[in-house]
C-alpha positions as CSV (number, residue, x, y, z in Angstrom):
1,X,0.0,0.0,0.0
2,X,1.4,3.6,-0.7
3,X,0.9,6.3,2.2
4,X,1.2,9.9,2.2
5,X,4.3,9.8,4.1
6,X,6.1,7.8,6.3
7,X,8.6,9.2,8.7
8,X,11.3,6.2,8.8
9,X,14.1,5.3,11.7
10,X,13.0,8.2,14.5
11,X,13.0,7.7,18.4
12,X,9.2,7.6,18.8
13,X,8.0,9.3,22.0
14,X,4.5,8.6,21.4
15,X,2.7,10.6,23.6
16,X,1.3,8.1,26.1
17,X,4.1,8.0,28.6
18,X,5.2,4.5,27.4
19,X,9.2,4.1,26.6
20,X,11.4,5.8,23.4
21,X,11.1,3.1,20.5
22,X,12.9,3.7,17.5
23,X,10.5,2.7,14.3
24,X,8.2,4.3,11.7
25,X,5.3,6.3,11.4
26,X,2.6,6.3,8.7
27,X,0.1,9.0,7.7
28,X,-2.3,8.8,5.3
29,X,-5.7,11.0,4.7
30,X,-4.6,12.8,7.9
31,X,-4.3,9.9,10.4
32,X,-1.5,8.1,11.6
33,X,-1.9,4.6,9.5
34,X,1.1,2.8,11.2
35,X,3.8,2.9,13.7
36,X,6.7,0.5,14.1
37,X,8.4,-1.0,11.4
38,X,6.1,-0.1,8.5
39,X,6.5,-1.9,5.1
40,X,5.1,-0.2,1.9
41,X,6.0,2.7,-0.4
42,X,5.2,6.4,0.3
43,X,4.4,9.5,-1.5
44,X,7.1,11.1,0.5
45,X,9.6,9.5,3.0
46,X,11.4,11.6,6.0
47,X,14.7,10.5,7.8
48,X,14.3,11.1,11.1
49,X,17.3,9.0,12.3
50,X,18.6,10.5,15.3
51,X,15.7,13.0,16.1
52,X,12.9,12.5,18.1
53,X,9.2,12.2,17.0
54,X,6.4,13.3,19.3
55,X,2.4,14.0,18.6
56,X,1.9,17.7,18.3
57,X,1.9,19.6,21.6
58,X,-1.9,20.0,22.6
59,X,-1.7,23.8,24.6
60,X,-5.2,23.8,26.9
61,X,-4.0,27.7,27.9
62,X,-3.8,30.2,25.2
63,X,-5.3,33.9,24.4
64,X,-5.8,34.0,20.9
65,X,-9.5,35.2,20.4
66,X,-8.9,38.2,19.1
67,X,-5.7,37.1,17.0
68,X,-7.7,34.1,15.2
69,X,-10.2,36.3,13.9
70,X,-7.6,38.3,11.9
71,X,-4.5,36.2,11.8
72,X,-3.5,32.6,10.3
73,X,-0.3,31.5,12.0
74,X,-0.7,31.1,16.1
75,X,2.6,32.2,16.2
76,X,4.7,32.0,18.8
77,X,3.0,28.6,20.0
78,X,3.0,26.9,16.6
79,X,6.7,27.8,16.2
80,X,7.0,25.8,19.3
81,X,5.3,22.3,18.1
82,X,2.6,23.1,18.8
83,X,-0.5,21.7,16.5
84,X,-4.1,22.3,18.5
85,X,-4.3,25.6,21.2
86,X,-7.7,26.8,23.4
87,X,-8.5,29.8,24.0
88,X,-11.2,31.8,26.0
89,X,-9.1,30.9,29.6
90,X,-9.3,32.9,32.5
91,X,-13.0,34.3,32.2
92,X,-12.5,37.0,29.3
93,X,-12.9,36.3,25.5
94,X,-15.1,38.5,22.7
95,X,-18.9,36.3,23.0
96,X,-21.1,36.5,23.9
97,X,-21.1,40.5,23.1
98,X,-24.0,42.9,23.0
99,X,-23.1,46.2,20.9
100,X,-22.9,48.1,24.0
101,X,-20.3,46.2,25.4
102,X,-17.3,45.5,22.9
103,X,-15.6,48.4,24.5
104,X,-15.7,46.9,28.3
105,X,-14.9,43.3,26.6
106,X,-11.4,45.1,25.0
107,X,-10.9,47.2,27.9
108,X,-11.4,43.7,30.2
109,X,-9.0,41.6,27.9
110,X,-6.3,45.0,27.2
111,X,-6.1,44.7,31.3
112,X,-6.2,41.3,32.0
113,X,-3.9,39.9,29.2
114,X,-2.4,42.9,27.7
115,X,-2.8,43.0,24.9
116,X,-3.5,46.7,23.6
117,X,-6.1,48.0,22.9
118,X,-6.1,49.6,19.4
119,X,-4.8,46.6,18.1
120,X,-8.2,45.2,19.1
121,X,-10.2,47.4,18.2
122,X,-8.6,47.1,15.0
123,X,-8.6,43.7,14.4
124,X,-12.4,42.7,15.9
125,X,-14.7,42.8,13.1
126,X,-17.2,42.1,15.4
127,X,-19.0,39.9,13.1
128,X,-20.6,38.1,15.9
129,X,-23.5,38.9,19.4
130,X,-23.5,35.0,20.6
131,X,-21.4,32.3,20.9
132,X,-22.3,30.2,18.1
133,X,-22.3,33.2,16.0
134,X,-18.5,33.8,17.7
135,X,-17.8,30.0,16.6
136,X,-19.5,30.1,12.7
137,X,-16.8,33.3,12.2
138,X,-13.9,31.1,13.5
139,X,-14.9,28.2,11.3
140,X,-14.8,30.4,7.9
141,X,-10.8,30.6,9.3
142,X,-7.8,28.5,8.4
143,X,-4.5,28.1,10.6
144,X,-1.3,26.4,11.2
145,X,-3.0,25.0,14.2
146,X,-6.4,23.7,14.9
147,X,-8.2,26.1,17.5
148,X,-10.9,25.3,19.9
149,X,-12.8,28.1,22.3
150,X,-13.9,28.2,25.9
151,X,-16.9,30.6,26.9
152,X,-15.9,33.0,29.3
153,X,-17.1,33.9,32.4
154,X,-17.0,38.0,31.9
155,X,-18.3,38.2,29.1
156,X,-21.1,36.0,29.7
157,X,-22.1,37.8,33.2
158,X,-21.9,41.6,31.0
159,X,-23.8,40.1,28.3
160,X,-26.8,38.8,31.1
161,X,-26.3,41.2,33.5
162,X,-25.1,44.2,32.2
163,X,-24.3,47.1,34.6
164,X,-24.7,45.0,37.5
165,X,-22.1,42.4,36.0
166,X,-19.6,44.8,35.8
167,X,-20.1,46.2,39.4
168,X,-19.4,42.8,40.5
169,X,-23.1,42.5,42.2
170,X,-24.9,38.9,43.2
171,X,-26.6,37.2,40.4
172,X,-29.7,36.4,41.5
173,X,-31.6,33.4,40.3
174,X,-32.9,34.5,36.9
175,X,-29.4,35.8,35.8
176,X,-28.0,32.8,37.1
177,X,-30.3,31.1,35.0
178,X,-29.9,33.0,31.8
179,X,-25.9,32.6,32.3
180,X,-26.3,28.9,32.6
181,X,-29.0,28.6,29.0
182,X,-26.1,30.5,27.1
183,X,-23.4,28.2,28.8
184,X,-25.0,25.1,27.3
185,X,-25.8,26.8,24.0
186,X,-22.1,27.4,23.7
187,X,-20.9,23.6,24.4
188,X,-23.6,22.4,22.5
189,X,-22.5,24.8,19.7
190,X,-18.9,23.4,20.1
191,X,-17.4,25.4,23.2
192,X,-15.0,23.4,24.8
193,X,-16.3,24.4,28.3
194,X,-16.4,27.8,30.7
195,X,-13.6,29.3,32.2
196,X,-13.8,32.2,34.9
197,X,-10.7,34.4,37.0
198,X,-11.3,34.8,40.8
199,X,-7.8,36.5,41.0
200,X,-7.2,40.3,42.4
201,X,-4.2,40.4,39.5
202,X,-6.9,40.7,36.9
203,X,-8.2,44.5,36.3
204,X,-9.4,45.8,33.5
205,X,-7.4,48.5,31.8
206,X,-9.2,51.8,33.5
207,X,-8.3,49.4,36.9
208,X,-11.6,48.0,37.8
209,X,-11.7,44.4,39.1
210,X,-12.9,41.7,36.5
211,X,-16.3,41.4,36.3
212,X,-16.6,37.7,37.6
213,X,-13.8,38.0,41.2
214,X,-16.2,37.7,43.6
215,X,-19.0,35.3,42.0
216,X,-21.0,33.5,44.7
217,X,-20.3,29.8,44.6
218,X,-24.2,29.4,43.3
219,X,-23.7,31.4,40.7
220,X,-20.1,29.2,39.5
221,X,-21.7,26.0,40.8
222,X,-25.4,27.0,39.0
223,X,-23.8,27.9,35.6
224,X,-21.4,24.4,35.8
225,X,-24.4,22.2,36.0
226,X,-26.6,23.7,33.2
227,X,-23.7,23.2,31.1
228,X,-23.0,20.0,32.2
229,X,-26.7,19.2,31.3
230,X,-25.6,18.5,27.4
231,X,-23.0,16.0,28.8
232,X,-20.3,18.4,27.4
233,X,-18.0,20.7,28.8
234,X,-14.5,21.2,30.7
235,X,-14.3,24.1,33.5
236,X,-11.1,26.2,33.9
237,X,-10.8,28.0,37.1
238,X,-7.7,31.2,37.9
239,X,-8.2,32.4,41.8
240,X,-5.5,33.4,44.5
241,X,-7.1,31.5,47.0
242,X,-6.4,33.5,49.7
243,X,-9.0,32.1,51.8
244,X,-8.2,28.7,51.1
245,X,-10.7,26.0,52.9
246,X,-13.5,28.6,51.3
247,X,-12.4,29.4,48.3
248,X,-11.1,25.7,47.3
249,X,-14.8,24.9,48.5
250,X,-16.3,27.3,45.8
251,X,-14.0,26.0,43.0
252,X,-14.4,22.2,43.9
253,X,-18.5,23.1,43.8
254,X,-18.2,24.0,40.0
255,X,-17.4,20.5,39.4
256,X,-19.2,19.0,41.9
257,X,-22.1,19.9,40.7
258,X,-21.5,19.4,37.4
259,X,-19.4,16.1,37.2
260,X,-17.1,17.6,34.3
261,X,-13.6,18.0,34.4
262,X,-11.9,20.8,36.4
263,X,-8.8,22.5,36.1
264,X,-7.1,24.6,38.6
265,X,-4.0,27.5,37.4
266,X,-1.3,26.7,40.1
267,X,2.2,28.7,40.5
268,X,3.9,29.3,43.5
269,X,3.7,32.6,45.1
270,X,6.7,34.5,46.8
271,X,4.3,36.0,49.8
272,X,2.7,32.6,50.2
273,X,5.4,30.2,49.1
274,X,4.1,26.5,49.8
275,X,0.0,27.6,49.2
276,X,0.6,25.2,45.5
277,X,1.4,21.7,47.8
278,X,-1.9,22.7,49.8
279,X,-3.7,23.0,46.4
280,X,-1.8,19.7,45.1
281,X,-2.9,18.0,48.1
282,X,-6.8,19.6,47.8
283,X,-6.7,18.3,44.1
284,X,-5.5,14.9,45.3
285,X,-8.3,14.7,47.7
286,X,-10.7,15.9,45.1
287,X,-9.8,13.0,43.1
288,X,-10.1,10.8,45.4
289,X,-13.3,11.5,45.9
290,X,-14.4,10.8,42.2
291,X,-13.8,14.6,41.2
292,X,-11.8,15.2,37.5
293,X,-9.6,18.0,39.0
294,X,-6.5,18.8,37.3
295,X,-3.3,21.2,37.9
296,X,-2.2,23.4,35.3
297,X,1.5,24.4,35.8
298,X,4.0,26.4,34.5
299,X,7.4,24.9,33.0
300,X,9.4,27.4,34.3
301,X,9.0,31.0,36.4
302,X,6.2,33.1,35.3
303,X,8.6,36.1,34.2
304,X,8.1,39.6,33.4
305,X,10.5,41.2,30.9
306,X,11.8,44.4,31.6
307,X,13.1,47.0,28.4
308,X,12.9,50.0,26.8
309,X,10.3,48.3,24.0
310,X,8.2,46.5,26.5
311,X,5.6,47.2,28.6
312,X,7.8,47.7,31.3
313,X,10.1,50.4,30.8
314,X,12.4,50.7,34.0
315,X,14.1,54.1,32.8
316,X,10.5,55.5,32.9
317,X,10.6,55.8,37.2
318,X,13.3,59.2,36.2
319,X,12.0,62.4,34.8
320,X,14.0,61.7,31.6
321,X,13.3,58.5,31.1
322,X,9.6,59.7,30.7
323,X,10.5,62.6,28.7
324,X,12.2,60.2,26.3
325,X,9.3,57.9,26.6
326,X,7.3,58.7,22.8
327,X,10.7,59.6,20.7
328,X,12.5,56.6,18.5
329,X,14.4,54.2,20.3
330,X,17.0,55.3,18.0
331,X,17.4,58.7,19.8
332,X,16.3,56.8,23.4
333,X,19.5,54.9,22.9
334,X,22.0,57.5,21.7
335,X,20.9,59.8,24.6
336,X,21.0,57.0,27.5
337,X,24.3,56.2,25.7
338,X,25.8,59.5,27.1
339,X,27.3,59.1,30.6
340,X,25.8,62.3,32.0
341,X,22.2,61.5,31.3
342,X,23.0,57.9,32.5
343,X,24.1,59.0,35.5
344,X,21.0,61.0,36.1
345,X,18.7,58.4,34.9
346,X,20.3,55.9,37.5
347,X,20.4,58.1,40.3
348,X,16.7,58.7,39.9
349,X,16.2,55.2,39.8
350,X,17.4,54.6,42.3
351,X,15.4,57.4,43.8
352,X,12.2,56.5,42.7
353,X,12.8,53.0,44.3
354,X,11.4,50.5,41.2
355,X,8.8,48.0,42.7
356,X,10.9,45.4,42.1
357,X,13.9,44.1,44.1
358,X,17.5,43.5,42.1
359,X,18.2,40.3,43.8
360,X,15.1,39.2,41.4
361,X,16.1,40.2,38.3
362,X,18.3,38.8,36.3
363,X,20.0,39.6,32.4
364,X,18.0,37.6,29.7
365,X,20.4,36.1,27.6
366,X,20.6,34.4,23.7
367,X,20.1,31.7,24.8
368,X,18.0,32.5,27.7
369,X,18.6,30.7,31.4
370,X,15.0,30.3,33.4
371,X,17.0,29.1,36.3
372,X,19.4,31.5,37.0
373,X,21.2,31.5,40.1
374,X,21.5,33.9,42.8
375,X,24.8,34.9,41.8
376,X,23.6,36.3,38.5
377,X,21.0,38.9,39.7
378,X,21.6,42.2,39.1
379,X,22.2,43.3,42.5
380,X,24.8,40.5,43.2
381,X,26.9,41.4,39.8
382,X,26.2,45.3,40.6
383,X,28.3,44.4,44.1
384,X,31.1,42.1,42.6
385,X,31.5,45.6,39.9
386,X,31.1,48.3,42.9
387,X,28.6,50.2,41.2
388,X,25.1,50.4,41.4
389,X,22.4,48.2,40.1
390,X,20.7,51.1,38.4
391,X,23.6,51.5,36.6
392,X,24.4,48.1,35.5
393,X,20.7,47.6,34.6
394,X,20.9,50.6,32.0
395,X,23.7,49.1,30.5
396,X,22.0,46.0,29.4
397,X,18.8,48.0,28.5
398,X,20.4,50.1,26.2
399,X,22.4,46.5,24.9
400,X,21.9,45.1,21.7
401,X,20.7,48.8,20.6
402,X,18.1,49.5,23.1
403,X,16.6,46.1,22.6
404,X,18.3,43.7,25.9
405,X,15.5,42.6,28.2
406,X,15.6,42.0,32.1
407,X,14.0,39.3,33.3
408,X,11.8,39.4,36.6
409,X,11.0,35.7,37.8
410,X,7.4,36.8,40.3
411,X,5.7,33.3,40.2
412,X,7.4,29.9,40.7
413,X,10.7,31.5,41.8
414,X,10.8,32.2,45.6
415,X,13.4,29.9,46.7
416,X,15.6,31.1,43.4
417,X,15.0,27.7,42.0
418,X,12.4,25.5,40.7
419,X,12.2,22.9,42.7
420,X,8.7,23.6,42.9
421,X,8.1,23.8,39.6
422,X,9.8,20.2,39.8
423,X,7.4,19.4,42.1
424,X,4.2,20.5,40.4
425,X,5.3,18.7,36.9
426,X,5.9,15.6,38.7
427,X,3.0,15.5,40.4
428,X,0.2,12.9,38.6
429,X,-2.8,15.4,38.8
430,X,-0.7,18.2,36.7
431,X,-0.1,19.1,32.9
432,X,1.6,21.5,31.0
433,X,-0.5,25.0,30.8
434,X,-0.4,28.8,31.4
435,X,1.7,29.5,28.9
436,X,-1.0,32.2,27.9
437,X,0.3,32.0,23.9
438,X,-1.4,35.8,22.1
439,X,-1.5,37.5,25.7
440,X,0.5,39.6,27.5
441,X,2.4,40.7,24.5
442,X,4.4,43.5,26.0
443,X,4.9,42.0,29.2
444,X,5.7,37.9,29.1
445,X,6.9,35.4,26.6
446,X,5.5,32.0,27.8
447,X,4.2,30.4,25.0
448,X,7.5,28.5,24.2
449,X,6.9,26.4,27.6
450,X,6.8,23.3,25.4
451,X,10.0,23.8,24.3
452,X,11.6,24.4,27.8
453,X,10.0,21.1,28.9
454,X,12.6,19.3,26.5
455,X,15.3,21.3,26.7
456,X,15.6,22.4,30.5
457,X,13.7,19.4,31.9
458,X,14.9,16.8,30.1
459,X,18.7,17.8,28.4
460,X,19.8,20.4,30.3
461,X,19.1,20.9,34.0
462,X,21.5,20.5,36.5
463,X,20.8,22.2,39.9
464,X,18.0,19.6,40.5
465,X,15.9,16.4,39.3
466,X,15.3,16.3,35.7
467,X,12.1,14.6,34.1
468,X,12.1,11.4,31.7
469,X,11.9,12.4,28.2
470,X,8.1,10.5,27.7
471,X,6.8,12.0,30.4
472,X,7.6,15.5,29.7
473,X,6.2,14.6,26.1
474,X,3.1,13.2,27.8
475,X,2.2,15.9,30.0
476,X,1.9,18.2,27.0
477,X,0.5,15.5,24.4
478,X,-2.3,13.1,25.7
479,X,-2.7,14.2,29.4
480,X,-3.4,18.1,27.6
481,X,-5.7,16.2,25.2
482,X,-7.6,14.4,27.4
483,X,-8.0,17.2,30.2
484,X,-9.5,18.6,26.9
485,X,-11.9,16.4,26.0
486,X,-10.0,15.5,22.7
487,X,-9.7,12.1,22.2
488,X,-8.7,11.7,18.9
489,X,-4.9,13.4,19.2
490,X,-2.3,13.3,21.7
491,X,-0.9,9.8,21.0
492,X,1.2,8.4,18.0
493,X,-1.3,5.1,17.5
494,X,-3.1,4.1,14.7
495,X,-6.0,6.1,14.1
496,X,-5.4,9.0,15.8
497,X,-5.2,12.5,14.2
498,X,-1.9,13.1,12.2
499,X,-0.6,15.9,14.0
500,X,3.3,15.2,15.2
501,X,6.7,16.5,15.4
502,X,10.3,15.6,14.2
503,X,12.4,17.3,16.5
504,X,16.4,17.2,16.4
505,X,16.7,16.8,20.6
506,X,20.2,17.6,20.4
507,X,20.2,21.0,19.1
508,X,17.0,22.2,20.4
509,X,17.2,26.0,22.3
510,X,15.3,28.5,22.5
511,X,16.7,32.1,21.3
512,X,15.8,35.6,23.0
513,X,12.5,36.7,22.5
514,X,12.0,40.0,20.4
515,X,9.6,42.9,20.3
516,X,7.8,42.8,16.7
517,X,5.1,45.4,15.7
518,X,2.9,43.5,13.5
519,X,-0.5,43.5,15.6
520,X,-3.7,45.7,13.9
521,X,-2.9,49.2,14.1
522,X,1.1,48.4,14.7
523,X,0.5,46.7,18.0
524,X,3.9,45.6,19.5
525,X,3.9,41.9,21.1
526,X,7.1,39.5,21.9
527,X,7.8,36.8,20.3
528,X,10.4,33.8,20.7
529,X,11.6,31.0,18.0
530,X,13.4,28.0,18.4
531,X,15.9,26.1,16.8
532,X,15.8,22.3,16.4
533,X,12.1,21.9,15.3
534,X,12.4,19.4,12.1
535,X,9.1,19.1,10.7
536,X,5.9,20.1,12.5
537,X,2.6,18.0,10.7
538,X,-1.0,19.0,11.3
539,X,-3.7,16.8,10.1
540,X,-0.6,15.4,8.2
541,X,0.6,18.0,6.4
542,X,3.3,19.7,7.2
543,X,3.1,23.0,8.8
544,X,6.8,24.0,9.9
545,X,10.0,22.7,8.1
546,X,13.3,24.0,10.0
547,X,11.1,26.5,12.0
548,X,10.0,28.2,8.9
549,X,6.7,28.4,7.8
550,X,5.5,26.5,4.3
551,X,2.5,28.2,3.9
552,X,-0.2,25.1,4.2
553,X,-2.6,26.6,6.9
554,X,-4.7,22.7,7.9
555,X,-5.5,24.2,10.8
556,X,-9.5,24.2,11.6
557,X,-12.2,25.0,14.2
558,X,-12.2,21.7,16.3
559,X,-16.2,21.8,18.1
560,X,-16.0,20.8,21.4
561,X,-14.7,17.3,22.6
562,X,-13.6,14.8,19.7
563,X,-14.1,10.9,20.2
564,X,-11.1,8.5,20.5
565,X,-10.6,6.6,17.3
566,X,-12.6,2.9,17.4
């Protein structure tokens, strides 16, 4: 029999957890037809002796609603193996929308995620009022990855309860009601589920609190089970649990109620630094009980980058740093260059007293290091050089001309290590997630966690345990897919969709990210490649060859949960 292709002699790391095997894989009319040693001819053969070949990376925690309406590469995620992402996490998303309310809905996702706001307001054609109407504009789309949506939580309480919503008041029965219809018209439209935020770090962009912080557990529990009604349906859940046996109650009630999965954002926090092993333990409980509760973790610090491009502009705490704010970076550059206005800057700096600490933060490098040690922080290489860190950090700002990043570990870095993190990926009830791929464009590049989970966990790591190569493929492959509801990818097997990678292990790294301006209206966001990405295959045909794109967008709207091949 001829197939489409067959990738011959790789290390297969099929997805399920199981050993590396060296064999073949098979595609044909976008499934996997064979793996092992396959016997036939093939429309095209690729070599994939000494690389590795995985299914494609399933990512359950992206922010691309507004970017798959206008865009056709999910970049940075796809350039990072990556072959299905859903959206519509965290509680904001575009549907449903009434007219009245796009503005609150971009101001809500501008604070939240940052991503800016004439950009959206550019790109949002607004084509849509409900959430199947949302979905029927994302199907007419084609993409280097397929894309699945969640509802979200603030856009469904605006849409119901207007005013009110936004003021954070009680639902009362009827709204919760109506909230709960619109759910299960969503799923039953192809949603993969409802998501909601319960965390104080989410504020729109004039500062208000998200619409859905302080929703009554009736309300979460009450829209969970109408949804759940269809027989459909994950829940994704963000909150800072800072009163923990109450607030874990409320989460745990959304799938109490409801019986459907439940996933739970976990990263430890420097002011409450072992809060994630009370949550792993509460997740473990939940389980045992008969609840689907699931951790989604980080694969390395949740970082902010500091630089004269981003969002974060350190020079801007001194008068001339704000004065310099709207010229080129050009002319930025040339005058921070000269030692006199460096000076100033720094000592202002240092007056102004930045909100962060310099034992935190750290020089980005090409390629970067996501565990740096003490040692390396700007205040302990400021000390060693007798100056001040002020002065060293303007040095590296202005690096690279005026386009070096600092890099601010604030979640899963309080002991300066990530043990934790260690921890959490070990742990049975965790995947990979959180890498918030279209969000936060100014501020964090996360989106490449898959390939940190290869090359940090599994090649490179030494100040700590390590993770097998299958199960750091697994815990972004089928236990992503299955948290999902997606059955039907995840796992090199017969059958299953043809979405996989051919990935050169040894020379995978990630480079630095980079600022581009190519959003609607000139909207700046970071992005970060990779090197060491072979061939990248969706619905088996091939996506990414060396890292660069060939122009086939496969890529569709995947409706809700997808059945496991018979």
């Amino acid at each position: 029999m001829a197939y489409d292709l067959v990738i011959r002699g790789g290390t297969i790391v099929d997805g399920s957890g199981s050993p590396p095997r060296t064999g073949d894989v098979a595609l044909d009319e976008g499934r996997i037809a064979a793996v092992g040693t396959v016997d036939g001819q093939a429309r095209r053969t690729v070599d994939a002796d000494g690389a590795i070949v995985t299914p494609g990376f399933v990512d359950v925690h992206c922010h691309y609603d507004g970017q798959a309406t206008w865009e056709s590469r999910m970049t940075p995620s796809s350039w990072h193996g990556v072959t299905t992402v859903i959206m519509g996490n965290c509680g904001v998303g575009f549907a449903p929308v009434r007219p009245g309310d796009r503005e609150r809905l971009v101001e809500l996702m501008e604070g939240v995620e940052d991503i800016p706001g004439t950009a959206l307001h550019e790109g949002l054609t607004w084509e849509w009022e409900s959430f199947p109407e949302y979905l029927a504009v994302l199907e007419r789309h084609r993409w280097d990855v397929d894309v699945g949506a969640q509802v979200p939580h603030g856009a469904l309480r605006l849409y119901v309860m207007g005013e009110r919503g936004a003021a954070r008041q009680d639902a009362t029965d009827d709204d919760i009601e109506q909230m709960g219809r619109l759910a299960r018209e969503a799923v039953e439209a192809g949603a993969f589920g409802f998501s909601t935020s319960r965390t104080r770090n989410h504020r729109t962009s004039r500062g208000e609190w998200t619409p859905t912080l302080t929703a009554a557990g009736d309300e979460l529990a009450g829209i969970a089970a109408a949804m759940a009604a269809s027989g459909r349906g994950v829940l994704q859940v963000v909150s800072d649990f800072a009163q923990f046996e109450e607030e874990m109650a409320t989460v745990l009630s959304m799938a109490a109620s409801s019986g459907r999965p439940l996933s739970i954002s976990l990263a430890q926090n420097d002011h409450r630094p072992d809060d994630w092993r009370r949550i792993l333990r509460a997740i473990a409980d939940a389980n045992g009980r008969g609840l689907q509760v699931t951790a989604q973790v980080a694969s390395r610090p949740v970082g902010l980058l500091l630089g004269l491009q981003a969002t974060i502009d350190p020079t801007r705490t001194s008068a001339i740093g704000r004065a310099l704010a709207g010229r080129p970076l050009e002319e930025r550059v040339a005058r921070l260059r000269d030692p006199d206005v460096r000076a100033q800057v720094a000592a202002e700096m240092a007056a102004a007293r930045a909100p962060f600490r310099w034992d935190k933060v750290f020089v980005l490098g090409d390629p970067p290091n996501y565990e740096p040690p003490p040692e390396d922080s700007l205040a302990a290489m400021a000390e060693r050089a007798g100056v001040a860190p002020e002065v060293l950090a303007l040095e590296h700002l202005v690096s690279g001309e005026g386009r070096g990043f600092l890099y601010v570990p604030f979640l899963n870095y309080a002991e300066g290590n990530l043990d934790a993190v260690a921890c959490m990926l070990a742990d049975e009830h965790s995947v990979l997630g959180l890498g918030d791929g279209g969000a936060h464009v100014g501020t964090i590049c996360d989106a490449s966690f898959q390939t940190t989970m290869l090359t940090h966990w599994v090649r490179d790591r030494d100040r700590g345990q390590r993770l097998e190569l299958s199960q750091a493929v697994a815990k972004q492959t089928s236990m992503t897919a299955a948290m999902a509801g997606l059955g039907d990818r995840g796992v090199l097997r017969p059958g299953f969709k043809a979405d996989l990678n051919v990935i050169d292990l040894d020379r995978l790294r990630l480079r630095a990210p980079t600022m581009a301006f190519d959003l609607p209206a000139g909207g700046k966001r970071l992005l970060q490649r990779a090197e060491g990405y072979l061939h990248t295959f969706v619905s088996g045909v091939e996506t990414y060859c060396d890292g660069e794109h060939t122009g086939a967008l496969p890529g569709r709207l995947v409706r809700g949960p997808q059945p496991a091949p018979a």
